[in-house]
N, C-alpha and C positions, 0 to 999 in steps of 0.2 A: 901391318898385321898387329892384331891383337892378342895376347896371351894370359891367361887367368892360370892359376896353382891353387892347389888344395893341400894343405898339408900336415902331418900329426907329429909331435914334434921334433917337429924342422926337418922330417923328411918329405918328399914332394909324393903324396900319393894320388896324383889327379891331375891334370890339366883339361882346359881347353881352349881354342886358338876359333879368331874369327879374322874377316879385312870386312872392310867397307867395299862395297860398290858403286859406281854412280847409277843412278835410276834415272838416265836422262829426260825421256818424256815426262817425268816430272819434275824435275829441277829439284833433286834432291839424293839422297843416297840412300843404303841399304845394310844392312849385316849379314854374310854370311858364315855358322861354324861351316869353319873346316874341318877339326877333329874334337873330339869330347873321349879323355879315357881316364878310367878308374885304377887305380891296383886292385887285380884281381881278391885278393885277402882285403879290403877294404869295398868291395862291392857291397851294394843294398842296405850303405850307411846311410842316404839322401844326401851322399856327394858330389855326385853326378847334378842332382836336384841343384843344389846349393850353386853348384858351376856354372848352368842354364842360366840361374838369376841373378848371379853377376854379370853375365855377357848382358843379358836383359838389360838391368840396368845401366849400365855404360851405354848400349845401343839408344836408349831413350834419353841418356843427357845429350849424347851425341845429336839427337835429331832423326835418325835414322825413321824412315819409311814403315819398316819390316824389319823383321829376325827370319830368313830362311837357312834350312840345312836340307841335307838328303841322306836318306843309306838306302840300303837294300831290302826290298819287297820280302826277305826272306829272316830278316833280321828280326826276328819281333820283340826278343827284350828291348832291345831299342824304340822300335816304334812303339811300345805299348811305353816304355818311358817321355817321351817325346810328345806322346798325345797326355797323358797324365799332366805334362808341363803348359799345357795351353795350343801345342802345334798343331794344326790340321793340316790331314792331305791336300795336296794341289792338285785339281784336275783340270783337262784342257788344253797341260803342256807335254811336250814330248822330249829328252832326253838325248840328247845326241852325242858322241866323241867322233874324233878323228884319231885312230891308233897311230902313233908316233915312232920311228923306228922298228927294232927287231923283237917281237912277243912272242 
């Protein structure tokens, strides 16, 4: 796992986390965020922004294939963040879990 900080000083107002995948049929690997979050009182500084292009960068010295994430179709500061940073939707794939235990 990977983990980026953001911070004003010296307190942590941000993070975000990635891992690597393998991308087998290609013989190579992948980045996926796991989370991305701001302090709310430090929203819509371009830190979130700033966060993205660290993962970015790391992922492209690494080698990495891709940068993918996911949220929720209903999220859309997000996704209007997300596509402002260069991501476009995935189409073609379908989403699946298995619910785990007691929900």
């Amino acid at each position: 796992m990977n983990a980026f900080v953001a911070e004003d000083d010296s307190t942590v107002v941000g993070f975000v986390t990635s891992v690597q995948i393998p991308a087998s049929l290609r013989l190579g690997h992948y980045w996926q965020i796991r989370d991305l979050f701001v302090l709310p009182g430090h929203r819509r500084e371009g830190i979130a922004l700033s966060l993205l292009d660290a993962v970015r960068s790391a992922a492209e010295v690494s080698g990495a294939l891709r940068l993918a994430l996911q949220t929720e179709e209903e999220n859309g500061a997000a996704l209007n963040l997300y596509r402002s940073a260069g991501y476009v939707p995935v189409t073609g794939y379908r989403s699946l879990i298995l619910p785990l235990g007691e929900s």
